[in-house]
Backbone as JSON, one array per atom type, in Angstrom:
{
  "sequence": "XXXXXXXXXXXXXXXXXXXXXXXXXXXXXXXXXXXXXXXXXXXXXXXXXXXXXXXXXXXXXXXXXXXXXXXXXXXXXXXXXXXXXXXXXXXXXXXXXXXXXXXXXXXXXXXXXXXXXXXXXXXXXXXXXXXXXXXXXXXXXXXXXXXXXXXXXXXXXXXXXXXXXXXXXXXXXXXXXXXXXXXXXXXXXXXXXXXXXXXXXXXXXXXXXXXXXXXXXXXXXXXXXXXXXXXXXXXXXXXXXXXXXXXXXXXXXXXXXXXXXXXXXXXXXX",
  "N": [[0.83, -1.19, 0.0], [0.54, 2.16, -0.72], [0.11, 6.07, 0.23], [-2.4, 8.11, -1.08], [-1.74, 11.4, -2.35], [-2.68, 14.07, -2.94], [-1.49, 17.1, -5.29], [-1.18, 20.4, -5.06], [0.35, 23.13, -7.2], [2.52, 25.36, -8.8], [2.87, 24.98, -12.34], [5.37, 22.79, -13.56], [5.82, 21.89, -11.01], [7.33, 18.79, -10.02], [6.57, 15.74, -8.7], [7.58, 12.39, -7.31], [5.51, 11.04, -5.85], [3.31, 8.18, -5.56], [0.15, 6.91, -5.92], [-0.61, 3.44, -5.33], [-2.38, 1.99, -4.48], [-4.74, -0.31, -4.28], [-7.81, -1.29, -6.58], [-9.49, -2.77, -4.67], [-8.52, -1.95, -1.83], [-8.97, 0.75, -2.27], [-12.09, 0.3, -2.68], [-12.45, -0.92, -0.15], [-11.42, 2.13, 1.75], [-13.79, 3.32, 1.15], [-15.65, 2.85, 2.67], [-15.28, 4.04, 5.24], [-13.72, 3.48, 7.4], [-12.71, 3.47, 11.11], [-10.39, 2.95, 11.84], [-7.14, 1.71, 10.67], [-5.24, -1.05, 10.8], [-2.05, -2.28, 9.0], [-0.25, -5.12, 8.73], [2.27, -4.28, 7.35], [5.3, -3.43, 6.61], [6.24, -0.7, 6.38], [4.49, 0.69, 8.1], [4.67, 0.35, 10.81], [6.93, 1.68, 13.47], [10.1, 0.99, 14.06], [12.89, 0.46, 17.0], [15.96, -1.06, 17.34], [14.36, -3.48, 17.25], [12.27, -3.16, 18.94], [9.0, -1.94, 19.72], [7.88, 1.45, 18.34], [6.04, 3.05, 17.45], [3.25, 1.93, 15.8], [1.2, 3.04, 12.81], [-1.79, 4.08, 11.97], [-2.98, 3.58, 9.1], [-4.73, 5.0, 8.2], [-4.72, 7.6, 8.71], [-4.72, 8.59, 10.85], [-3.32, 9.32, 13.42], [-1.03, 7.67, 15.36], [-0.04, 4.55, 17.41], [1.42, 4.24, 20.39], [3.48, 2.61, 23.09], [1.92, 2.2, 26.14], [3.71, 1.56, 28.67], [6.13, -0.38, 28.49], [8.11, -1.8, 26.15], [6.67, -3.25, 23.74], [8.0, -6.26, 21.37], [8.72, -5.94, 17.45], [8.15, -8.21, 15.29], [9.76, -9.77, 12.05], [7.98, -10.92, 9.83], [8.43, -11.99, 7.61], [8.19, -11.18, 3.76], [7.72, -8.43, 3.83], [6.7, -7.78, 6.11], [4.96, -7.71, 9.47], [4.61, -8.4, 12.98], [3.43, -7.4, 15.84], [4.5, -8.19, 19.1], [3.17, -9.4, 21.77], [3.82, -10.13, 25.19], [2.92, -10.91, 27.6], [3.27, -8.95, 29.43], [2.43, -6.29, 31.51], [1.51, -2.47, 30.68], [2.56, -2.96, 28.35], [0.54, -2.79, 26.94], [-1.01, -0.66, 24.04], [-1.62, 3.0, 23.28], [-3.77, 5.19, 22.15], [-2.55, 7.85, 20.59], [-3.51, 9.97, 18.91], [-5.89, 10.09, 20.16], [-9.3, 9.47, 19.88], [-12.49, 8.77, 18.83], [-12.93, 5.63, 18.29], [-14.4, 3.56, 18.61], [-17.81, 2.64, 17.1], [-20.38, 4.96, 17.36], [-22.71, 4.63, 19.91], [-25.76, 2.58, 19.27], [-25.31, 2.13, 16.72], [-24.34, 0.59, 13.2], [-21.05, -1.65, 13.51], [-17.89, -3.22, 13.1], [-15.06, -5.28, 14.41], [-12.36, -6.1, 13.07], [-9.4, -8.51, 12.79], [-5.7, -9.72, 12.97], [-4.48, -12.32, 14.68], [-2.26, -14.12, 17.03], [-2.14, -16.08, 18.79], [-0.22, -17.14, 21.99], [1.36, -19.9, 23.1], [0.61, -20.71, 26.6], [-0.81, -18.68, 27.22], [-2.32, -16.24, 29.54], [-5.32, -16.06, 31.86], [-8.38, -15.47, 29.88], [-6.63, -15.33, 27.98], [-5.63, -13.09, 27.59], [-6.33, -9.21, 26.9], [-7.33, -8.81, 23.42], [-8.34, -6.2, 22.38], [-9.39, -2.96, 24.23], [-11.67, -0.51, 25.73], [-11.27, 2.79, 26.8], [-13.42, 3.76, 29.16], [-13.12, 4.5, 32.01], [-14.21, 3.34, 34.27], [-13.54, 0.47, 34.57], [-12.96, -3.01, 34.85], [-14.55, -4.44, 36.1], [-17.88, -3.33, 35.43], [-20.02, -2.48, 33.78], [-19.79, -0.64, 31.64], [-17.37, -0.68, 30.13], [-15.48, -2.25, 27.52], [-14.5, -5.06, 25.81], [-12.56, -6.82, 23.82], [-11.55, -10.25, 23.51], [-9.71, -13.58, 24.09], [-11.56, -16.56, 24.93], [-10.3, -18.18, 28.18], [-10.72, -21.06, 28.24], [-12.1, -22.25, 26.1], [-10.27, -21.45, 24.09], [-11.39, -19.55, 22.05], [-12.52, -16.71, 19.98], [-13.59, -13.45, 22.05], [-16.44, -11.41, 22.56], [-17.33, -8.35, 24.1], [-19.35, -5.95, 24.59], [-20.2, -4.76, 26.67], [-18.48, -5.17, 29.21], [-19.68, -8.08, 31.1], [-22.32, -7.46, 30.87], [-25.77, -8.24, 30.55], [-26.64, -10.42, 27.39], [-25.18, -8.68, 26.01], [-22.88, -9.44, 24.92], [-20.81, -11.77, 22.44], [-19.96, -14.77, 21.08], [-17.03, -16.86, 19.61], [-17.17, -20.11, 17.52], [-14.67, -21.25, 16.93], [-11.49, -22.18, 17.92], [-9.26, -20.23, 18.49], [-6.41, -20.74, 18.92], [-3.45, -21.94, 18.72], [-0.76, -22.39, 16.57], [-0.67, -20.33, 14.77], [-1.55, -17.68, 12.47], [-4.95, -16.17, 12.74], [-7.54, -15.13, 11.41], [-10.07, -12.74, 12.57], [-12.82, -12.02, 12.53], [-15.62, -9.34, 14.11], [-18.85, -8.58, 13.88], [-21.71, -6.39, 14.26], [-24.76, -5.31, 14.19], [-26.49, -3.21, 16.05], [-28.33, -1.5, 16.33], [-30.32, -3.09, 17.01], [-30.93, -6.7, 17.85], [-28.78, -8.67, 16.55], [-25.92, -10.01, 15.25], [-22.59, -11.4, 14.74], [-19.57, -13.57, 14.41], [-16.91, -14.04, 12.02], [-14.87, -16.15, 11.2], [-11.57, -16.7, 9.74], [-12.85, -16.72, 7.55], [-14.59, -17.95, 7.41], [-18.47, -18.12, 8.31], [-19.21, -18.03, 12.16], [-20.96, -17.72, 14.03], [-24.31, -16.84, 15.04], [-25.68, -14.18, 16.56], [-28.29, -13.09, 18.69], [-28.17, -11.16, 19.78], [-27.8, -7.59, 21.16], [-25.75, -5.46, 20.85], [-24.43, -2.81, 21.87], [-23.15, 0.53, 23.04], [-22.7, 1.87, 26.35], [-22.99, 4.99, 27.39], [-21.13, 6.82, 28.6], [-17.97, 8.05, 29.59], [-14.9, 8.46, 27.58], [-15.69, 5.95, 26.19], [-15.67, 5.08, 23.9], [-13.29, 5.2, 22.81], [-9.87, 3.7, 22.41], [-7.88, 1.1, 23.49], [-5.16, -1.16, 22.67], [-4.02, -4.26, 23.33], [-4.91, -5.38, 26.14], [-7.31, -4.13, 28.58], [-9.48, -1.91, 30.01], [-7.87, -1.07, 32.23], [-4.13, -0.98, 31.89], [-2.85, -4.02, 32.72], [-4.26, -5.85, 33.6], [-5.66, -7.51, 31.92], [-3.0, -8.56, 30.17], [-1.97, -8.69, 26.71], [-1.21, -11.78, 25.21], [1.07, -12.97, 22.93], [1.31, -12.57, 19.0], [0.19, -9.43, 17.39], [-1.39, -8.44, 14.61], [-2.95, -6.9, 12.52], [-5.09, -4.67, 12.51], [-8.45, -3.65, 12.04], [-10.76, -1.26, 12.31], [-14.88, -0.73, 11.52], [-17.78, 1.1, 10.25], [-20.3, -0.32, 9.94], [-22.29, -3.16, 9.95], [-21.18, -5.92, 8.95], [-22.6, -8.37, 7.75], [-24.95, -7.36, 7.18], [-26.96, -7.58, 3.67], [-26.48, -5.61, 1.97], [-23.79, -5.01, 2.28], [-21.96, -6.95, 1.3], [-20.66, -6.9, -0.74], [-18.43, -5.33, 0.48], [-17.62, -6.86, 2.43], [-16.54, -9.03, 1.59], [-14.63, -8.21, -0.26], [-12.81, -7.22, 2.55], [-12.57, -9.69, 3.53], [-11.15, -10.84, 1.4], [-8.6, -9.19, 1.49], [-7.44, -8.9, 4.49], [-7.04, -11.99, 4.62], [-5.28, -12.14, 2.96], [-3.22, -11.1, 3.8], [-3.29, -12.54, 5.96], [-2.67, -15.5, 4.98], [0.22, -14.96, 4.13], [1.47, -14.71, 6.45], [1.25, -16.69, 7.24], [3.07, -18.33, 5.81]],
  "CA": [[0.0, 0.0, 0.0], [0.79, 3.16, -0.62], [-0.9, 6.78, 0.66], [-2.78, 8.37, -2.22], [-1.51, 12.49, -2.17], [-3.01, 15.14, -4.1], [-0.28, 18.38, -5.16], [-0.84, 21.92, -6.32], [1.78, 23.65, -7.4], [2.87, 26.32, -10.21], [3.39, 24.77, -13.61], [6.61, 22.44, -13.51], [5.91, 20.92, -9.58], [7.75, 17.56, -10.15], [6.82, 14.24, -7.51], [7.61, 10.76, -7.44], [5.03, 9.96, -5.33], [2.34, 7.52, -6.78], [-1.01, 6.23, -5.75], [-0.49, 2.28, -5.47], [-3.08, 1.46, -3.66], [-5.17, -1.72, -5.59], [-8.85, -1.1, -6.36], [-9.9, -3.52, -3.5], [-8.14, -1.33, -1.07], [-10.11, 2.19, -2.77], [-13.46, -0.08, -1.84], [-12.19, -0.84, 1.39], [-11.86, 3.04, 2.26], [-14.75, 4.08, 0.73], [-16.82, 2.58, 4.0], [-14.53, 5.0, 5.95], [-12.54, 2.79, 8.14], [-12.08, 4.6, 11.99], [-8.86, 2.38, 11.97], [-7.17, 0.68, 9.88], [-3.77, -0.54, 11.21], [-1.92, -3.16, 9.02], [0.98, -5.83, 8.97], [3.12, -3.86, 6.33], [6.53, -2.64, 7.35], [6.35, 0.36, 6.54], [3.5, 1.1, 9.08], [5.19, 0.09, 12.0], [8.08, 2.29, 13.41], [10.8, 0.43, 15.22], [13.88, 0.79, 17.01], [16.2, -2.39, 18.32], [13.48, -4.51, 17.85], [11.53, -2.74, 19.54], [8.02, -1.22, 19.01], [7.91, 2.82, 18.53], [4.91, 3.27, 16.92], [2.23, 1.61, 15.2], [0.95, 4.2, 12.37], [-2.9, 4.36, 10.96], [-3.16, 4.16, 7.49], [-6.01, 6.18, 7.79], [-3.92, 8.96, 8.75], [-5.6, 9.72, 12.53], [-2.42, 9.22, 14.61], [-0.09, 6.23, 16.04], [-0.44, 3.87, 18.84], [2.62, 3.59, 21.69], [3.04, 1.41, 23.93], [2.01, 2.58, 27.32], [5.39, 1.92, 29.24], [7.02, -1.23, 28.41], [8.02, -1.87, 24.86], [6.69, -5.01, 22.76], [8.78, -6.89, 20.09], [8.62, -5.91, 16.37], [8.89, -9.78, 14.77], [10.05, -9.83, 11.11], [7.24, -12.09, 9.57], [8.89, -12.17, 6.17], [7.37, -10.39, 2.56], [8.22, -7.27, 3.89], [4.83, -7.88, 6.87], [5.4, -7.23, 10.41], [3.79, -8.45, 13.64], [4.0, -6.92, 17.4], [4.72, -8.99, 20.23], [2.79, -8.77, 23.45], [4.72, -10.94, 26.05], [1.49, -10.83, 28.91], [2.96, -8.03, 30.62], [1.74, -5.29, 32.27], [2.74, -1.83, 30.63], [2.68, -3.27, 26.51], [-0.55, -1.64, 25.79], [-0.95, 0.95, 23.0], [-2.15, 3.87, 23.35], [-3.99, 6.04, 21.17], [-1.79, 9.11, 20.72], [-4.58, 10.54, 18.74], [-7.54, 9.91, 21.7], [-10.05, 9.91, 19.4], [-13.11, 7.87, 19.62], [-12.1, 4.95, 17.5], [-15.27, 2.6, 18.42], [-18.68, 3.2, 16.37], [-21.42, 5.26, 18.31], [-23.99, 2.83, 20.17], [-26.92, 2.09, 18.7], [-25.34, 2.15, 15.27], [-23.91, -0.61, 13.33], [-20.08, -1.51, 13.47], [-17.08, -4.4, 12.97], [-14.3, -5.32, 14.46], [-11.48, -6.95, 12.08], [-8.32, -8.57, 13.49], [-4.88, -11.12, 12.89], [-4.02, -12.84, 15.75], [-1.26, -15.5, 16.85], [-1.67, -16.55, 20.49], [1.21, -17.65, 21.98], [1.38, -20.96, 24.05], [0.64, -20.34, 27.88], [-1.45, -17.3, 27.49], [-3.0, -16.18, 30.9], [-6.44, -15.92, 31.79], [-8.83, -14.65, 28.55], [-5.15, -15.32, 26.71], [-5.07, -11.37, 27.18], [-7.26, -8.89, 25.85], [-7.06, -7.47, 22.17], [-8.91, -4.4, 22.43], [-10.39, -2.45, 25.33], [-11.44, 0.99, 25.75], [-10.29, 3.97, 28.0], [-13.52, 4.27, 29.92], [-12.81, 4.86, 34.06], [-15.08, 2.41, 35.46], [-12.68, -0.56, 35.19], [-13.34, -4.43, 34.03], [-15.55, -5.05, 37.18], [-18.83, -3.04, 35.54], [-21.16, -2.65, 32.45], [-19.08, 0.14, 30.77], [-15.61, -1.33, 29.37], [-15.62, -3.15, 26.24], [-13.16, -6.01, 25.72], [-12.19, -7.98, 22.79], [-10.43, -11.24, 24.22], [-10.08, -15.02, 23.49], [-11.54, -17.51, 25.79], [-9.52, -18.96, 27.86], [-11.08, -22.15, 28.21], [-12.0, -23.03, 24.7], [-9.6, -20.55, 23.05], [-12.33, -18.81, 21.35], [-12.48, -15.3, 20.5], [-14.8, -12.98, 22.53], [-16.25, -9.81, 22.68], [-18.5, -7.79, 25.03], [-19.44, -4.28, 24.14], [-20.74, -3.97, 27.51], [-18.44, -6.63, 30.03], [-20.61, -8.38, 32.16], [-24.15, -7.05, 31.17], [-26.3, -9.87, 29.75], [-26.75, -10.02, 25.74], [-23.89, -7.85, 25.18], [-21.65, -10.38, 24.23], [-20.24, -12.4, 21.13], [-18.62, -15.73, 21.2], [-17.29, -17.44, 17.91], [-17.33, -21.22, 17.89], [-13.87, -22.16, 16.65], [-10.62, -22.15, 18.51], [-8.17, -19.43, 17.19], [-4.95, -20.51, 19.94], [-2.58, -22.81, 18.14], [0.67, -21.72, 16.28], [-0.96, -20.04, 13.05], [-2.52, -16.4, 12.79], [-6.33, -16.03, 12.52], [-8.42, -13.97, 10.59], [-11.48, -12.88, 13.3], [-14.47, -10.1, 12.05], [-16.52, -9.2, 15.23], [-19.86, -7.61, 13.55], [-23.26, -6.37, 14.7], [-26.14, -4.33, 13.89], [-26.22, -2.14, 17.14], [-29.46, -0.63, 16.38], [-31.2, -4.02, 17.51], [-30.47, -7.84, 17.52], [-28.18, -9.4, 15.53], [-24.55, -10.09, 15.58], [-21.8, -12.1, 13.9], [-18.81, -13.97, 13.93], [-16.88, -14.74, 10.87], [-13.17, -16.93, 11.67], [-10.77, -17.43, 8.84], [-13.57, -16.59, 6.32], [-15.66, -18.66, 7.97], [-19.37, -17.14, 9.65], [-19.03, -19.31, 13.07], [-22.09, -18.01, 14.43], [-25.08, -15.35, 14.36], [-26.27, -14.04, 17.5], [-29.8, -12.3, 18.37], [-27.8, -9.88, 21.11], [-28.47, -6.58, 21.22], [-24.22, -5.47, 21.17], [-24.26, -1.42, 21.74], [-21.75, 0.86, 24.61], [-22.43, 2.48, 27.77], [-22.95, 6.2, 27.57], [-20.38, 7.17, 29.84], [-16.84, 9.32, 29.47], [-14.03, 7.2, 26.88], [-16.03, 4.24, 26.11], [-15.58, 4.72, 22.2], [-12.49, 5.12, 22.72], [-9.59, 2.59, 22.57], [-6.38, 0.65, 23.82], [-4.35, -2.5, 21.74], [-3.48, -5.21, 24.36], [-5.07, -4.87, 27.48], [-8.37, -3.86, 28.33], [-9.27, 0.01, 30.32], [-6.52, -0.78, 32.79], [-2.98, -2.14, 31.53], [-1.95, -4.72, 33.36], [-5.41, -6.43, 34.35], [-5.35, -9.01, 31.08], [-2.09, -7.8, 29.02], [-1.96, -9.66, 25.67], [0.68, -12.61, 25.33], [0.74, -13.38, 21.23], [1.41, -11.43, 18.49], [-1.65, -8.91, 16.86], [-0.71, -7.99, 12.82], [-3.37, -6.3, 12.17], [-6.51, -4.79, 12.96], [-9.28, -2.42, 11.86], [-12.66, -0.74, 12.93], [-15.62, 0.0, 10.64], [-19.15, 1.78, 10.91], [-20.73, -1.31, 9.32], [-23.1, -4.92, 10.08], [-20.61, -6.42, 7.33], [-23.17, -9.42, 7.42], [-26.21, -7.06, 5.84], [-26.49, -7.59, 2.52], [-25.63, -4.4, 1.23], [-22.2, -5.06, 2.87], [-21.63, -8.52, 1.01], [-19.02, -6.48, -1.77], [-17.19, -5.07, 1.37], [-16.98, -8.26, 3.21], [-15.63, -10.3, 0.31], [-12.96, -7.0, 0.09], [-12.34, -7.31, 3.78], [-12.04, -11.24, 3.72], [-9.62, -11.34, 0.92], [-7.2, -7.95, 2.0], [-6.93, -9.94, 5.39], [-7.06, -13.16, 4.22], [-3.75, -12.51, 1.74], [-2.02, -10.89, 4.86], [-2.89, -14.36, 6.89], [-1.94, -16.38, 4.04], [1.76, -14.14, 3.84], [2.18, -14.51, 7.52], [1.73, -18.35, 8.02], [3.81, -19.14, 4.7]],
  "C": [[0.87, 1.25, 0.0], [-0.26, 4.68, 0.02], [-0.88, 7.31, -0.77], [-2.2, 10.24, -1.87], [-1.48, 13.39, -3.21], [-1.88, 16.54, -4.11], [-0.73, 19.5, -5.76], [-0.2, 22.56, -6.39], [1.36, 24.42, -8.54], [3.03, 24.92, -11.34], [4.73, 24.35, -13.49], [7.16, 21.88, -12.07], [6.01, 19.28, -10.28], [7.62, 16.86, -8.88], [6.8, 13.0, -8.37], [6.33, 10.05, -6.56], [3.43, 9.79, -5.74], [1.68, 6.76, -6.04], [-1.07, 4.66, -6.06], [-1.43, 1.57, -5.2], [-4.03, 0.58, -5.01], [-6.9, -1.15, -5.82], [-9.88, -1.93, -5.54], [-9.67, -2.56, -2.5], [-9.08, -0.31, -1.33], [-11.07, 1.43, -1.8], [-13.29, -0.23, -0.63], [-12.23, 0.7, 2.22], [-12.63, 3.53, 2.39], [-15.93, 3.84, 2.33], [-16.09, 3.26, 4.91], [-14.58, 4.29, 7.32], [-12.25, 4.13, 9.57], [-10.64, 4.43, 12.68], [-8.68, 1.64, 11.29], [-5.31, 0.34, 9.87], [-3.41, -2.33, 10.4], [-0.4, -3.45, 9.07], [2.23, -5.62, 8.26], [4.33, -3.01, 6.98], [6.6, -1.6, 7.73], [5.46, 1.39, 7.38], [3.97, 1.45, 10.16], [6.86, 0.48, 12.14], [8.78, 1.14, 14.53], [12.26, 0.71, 15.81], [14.64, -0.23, 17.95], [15.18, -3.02, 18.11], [12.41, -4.41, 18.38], [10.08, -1.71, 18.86], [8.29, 0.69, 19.01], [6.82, 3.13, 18.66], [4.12, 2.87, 15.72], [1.37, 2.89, 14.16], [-0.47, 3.69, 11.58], [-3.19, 4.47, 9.59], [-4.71, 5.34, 7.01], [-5.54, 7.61, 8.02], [-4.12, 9.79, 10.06], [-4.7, 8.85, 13.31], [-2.35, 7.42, 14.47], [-0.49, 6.16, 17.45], [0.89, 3.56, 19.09], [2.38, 3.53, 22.49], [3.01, 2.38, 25.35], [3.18, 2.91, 28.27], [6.24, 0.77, 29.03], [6.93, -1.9, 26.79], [7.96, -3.49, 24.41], [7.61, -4.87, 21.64], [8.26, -6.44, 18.83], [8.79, -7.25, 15.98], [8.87, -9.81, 13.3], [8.73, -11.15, 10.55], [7.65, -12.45, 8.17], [7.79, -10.75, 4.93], [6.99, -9.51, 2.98], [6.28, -7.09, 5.18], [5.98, -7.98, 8.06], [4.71, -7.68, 11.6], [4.16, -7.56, 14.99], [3.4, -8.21, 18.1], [4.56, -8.67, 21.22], [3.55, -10.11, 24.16], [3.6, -11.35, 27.07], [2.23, -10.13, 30.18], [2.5, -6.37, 30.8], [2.53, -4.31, 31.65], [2.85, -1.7, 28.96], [1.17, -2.72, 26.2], [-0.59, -0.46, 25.32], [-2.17, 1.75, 23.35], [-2.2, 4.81, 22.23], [-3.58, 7.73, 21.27], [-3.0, 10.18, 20.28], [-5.79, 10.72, 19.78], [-8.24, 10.1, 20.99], [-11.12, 8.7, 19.44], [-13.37, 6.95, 18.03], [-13.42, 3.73, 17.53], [-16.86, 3.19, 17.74], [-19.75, 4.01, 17.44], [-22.64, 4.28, 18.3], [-25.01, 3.68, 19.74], [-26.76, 2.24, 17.06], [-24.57, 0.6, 14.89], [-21.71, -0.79, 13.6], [-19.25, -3.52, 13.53], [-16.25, -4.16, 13.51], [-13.0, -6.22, 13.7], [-9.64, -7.14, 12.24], [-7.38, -9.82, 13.08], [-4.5, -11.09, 14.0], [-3.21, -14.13, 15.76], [-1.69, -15.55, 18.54], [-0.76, -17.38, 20.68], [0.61, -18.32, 23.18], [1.67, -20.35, 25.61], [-0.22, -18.97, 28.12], [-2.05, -17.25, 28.62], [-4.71, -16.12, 30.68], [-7.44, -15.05, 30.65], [-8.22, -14.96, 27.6], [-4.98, -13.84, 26.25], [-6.48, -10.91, 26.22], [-6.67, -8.11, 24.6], [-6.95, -6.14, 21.83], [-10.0, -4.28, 23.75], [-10.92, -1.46, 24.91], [-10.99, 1.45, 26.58], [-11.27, 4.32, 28.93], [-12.91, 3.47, 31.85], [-13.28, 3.63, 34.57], [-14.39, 1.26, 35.62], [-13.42, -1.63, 34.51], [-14.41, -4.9, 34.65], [-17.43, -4.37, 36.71], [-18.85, -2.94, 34.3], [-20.08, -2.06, 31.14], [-17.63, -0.25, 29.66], [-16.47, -2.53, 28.25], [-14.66, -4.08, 26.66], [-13.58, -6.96, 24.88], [-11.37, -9.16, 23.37], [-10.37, -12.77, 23.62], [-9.99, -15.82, 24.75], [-10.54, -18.24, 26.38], [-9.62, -20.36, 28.66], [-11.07, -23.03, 26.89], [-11.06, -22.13, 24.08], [-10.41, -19.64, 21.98], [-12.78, -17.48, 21.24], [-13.67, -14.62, 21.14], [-14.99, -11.52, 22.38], [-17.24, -9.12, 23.62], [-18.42, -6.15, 24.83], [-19.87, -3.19, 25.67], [-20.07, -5.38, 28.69], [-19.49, -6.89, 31.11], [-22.07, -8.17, 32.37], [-24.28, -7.86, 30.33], [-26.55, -9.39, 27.99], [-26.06, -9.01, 25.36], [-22.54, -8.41, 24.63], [-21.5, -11.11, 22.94], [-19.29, -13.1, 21.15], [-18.5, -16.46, 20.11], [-17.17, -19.0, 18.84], [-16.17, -22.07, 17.47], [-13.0, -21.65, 17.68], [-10.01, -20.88, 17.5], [-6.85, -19.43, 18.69], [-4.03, -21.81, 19.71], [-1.23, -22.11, 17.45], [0.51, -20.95, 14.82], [-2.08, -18.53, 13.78], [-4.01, -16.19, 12.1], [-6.95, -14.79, 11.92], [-9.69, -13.97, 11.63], [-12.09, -11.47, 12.79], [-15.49, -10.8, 13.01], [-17.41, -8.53, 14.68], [-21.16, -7.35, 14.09], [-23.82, -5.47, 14.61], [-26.14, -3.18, 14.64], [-27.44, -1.48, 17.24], [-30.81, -2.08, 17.55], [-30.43, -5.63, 17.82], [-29.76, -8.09, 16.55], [-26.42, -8.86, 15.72], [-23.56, -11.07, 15.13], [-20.67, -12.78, 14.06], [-18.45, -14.73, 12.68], [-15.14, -14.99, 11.46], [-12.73, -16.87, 10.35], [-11.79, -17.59, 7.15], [-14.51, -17.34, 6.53], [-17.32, -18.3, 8.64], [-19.34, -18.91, 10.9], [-20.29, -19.51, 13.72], [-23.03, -16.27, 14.45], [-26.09, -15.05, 15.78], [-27.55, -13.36, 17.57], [-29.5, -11.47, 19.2], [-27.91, -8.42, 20.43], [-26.81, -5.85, 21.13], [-24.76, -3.44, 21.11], [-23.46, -1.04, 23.11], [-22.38, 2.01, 25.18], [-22.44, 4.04, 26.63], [-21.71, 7.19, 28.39], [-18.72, 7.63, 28.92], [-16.26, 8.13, 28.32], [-14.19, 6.19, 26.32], [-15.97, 4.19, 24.53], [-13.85, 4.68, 22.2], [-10.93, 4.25, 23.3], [-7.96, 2.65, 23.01], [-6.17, -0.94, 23.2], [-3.31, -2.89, 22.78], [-3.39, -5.09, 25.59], [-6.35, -4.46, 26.92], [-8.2, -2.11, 29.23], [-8.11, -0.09, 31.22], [-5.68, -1.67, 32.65], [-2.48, -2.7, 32.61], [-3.0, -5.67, 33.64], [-5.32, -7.65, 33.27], [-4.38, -8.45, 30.06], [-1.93, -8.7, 27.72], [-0.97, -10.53, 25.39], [-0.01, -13.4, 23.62], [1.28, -12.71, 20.36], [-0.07, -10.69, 17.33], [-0.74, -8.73, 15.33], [-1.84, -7.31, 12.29], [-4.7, -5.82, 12.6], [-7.62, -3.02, 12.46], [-10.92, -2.32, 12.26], [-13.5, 0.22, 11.8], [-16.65, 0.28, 11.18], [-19.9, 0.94, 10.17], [-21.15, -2.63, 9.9], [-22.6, -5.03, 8.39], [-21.64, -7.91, 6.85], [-24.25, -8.99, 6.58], [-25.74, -7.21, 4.36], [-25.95, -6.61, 1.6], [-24.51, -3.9, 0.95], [-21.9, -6.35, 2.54], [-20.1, -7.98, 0.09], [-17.7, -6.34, -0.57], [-16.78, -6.35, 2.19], [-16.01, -9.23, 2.09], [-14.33, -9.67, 0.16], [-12.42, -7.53, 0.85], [-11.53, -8.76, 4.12], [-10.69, -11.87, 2.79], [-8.49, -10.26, 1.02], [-6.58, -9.21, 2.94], [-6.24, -11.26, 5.35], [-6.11, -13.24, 3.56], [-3.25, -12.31, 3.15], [-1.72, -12.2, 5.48], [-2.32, -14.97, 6.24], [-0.28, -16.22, 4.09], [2.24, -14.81, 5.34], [1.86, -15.93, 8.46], [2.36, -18.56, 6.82], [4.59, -19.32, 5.31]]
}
């Protein structure tokens, strides 16, 4: 990928730089993406090995790491993963603060590669939280996570309040990175998992967020406070749309969405 960049200039403004991007990708923006962070080198700043900063291709700010720096891991064909370890400290933070989850009662997706790494702690760490206050113990906090009983990814838009949840039905915690899309309606019932291109299952929950200070807004590995489930795996990619990719109207963008992802996974178990 490249960024697309319009120039005006006098008569005789010379650039090299050139709009690469594929016409899959175009359709992919066009549903205006409120993140869209992927596994491509040139995304991800590093230094030693180390993470710097995670950069948006959408262009609304980088995510660094709270206070203790995760691994950059070379995945080959020029792709990139970060390495959470499960401690306390490795969650990103949105430099931008901007509110990065869809407003409740509308629709929205979540779209993610994941590797869990053998021994993960309780949940196996969470993916994505948000930033509000209230903590893991009440309604308000989101959390993306993967079971950690069956290994199965989860999600709760609202932890702990009833029918706010979303559990898929395959495993995704073995030695290979997963393709997971978290989707749902938000206005009413209905709700989605799709694994590996797979739909796993189709809920009748009601998925929308808390009213309250931060709650659209997000943190990568860990849920509202770092250190409570820190992520042990590595993430490669992940983005947030304003879209129920299961309506039909959203069948072109899902098929997009499933094969963008779906090459990255392919690249990053070869």
């Amino acid at each position: 990928m490249s960024f697309a960049i319009s120039i005006t200039g006098e008569p005789g403004v010379q650039t090299n730089l050139v709009d690469i991007c594929t016409q899959r990708q175009r359709r992919i923006f066009n549903a205006a993406p409120s993140l869209y962070l992927t596994p491509e080198t040139s995304f991800i700043d590093s230094y030693g090995g180390k993470l710097r900063g995670w950069n948006d291709f959408c262009g609304q700010g980088r995510f660094d790491p709270d206070s203790v720096q995760p691994n950059v891991i070379d995945e080959g064909a020029g792709l990139s993963s970060i390495e959470f370890t499960g401690v306390a400290g490795q969650a990103l933070i949105d430099l931008a603060n901007i509110d990065r989850l869809p407003l409740s009662g509308t629709p929205g997706a979540i779209v993610y590669l994941i590797r869990h790494a053998n021994g993960a702690g309780n949940f196996g760490g969470a993916v994505l939280g948000n930033r509000a206050a209230a903590g893991l113990a009440v309604g308000p906090t989101s959390i993306l996570y993967t079971d950690g009983t069956g290994g199965t990814p989860s999600f709760f838009s609202q932890y702990s309040t009833p029918n706010k949840d979303l559990f898929s039905t395959a495993s995704a915690v073995d030695t290979t990175f997963h393709l997971v899309i978290m989707t749902w309606l938000g206005s009413g019932p209905g709700a989605r998992v799709i694994q590996d291109g797979t739909g796993q299952i189709v809920a009748s929950n009601t998925l929308d967020f808390a009213d309250v200070a931060n709650v659209r807004k997000i943190l990568i590995g860990d849920c509202s406070q770092p250190g409570v489930f820190p992520l042990k795996g590595r993430l490669a990619g992940l983005a947030i749309f304003p879209k129920y990719l299961v309506d039909p109207a959203n069948a072109s963008l899902l098929a997009d969405i499933n094969a963008e992802f779906g090459a990255y996974r392919t690249s990053l178990n070869s």
